[in-house]
N, C-alpha and C positions, 0 to 999 in steps of 0.2 A: 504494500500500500504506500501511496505517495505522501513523502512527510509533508502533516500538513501545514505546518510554518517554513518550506521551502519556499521561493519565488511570491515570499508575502501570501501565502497560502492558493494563490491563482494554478499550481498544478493540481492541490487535493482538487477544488471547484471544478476546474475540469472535467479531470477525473472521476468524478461524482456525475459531474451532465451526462457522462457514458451511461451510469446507472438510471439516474430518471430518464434517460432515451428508451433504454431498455425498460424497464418497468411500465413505460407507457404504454408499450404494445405487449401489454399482458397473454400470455397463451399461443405466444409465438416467439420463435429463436431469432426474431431478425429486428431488426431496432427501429422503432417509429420515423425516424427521421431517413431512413433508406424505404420506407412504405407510404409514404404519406405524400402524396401525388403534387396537391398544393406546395407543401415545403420544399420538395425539388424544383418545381419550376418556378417557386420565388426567386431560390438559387440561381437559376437558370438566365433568369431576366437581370438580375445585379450583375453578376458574371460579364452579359452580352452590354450592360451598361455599361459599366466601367471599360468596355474593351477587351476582354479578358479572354472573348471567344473567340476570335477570327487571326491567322498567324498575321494579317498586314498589319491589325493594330495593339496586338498584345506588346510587342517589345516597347514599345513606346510607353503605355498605359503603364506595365510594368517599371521603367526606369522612373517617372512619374511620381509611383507609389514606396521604390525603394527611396526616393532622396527625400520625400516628404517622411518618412519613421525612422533612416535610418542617416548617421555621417560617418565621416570619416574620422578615424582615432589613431592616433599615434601611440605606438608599441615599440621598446629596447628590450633587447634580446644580446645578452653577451654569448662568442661563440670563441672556440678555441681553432684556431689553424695553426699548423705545428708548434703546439705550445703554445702559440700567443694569445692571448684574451682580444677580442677584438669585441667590440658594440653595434650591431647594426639597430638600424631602426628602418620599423615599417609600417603601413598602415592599414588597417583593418576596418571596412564598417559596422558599427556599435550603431542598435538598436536606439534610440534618442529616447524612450522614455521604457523602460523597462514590462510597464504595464499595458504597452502595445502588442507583446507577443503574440496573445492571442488575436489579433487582426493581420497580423502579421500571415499568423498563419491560414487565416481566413483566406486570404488572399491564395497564398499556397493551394488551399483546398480548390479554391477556383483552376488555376493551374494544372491541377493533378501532380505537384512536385515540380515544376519547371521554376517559379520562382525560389526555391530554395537550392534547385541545382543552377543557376544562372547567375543566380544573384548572393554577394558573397553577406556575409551574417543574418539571413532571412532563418526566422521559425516557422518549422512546418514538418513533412516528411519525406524521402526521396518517391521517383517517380516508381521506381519499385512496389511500392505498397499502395500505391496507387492502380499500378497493373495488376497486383494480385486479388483486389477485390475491389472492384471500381465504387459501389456506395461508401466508400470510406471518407470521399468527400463528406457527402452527407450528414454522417457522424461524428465525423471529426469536426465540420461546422458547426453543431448544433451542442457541443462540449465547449464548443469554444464561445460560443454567444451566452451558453450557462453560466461559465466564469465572467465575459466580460459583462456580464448582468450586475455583478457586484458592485462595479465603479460607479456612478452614474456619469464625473465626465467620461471615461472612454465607453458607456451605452452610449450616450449623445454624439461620440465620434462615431461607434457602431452604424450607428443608425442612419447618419450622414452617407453611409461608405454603404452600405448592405438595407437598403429600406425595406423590400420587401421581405428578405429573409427575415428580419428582423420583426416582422409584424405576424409573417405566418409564426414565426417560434412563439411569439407574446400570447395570441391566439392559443397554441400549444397549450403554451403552462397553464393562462389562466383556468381555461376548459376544465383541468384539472384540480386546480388549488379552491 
């Protein structure tokens, strides 16, 4: 189980969305958010808004969305060559506000793994796991909209980025709570 004061507790959250995905579709082994027609093609419609579906405008939308969450950071690294200590430095892109990951990976989900293999410090999962059982988008969105529920600015950001998913999930929960 995910410790849940890791990453400010935003992995248990998560991690827990997996569980109410699944408990939602009581009397079946497959997860509400991979069966639930509407919530995929809310998905579907955010995805093609942002650009996300078609390869002319994805790299674009995508560079777009990496410099808007994420910059560049400078890294030293001391290295030995025969014996000698030397320091390079180099630099890496760092996430800008930590509590974006899960949009981060949203994004990802859209993808199917391509912003995470393309783009360098992106959260998300390779495109592998994404081949091997393709509603993983699905799921892994709807884990990720459970966590970023917590914040309410990054739900406002949520919601900005992903409106209809965001309304079919709301729909979701309420129906049940």
């Amino acid at each position: 189980m995910a410790d849940p004061s890791s990453r400010d507790g935003r992995t248990f959250r998560h991690e827990y969305g997996h569980h109410v995905d699944n408990v939602l579709n009581p009397g079946n082994y497959r997860y509400l958010s991979e069966t639930d027609q509407a919530f995929m093609d809310a998905f579907t419609a955010d995805r093609k808004r942002l650009g996300l579906d078609k390869t002319i405008t994805k790299s674009a939308s995508l560079t777009t969305l990496h410099k808007r969450f994420f910059e560049p950071k400078v890294y030293e690294k001391t290295i030995k060559i025969q014996g000698v200590e030397k320091v390079e430095w180099f630099q890496k892109p760092t996430i800008k506000d930590e509590s974006c990951a899960g949009i981060s990976d949203i994004i990802d989900n859209m993808t199917s793994g391509y912003f995470r293999k393309n783009y360098p410090g992106v959260f998300g999962h390779s495109v592998k796991y994404y081949k091997d059982y393709a509603p993983n988008k699905y799921i892994e969105t709807f884990a990720n909209l459970f966590e970023l529920r917590a914040s309410k600015t990054q739900w406002d950001l949520t919601k900005e980025l992903f409106p209809d998913v965001v309304a079919r999930f709301e729909k979701l929960i309420t129906e049940v709570i």
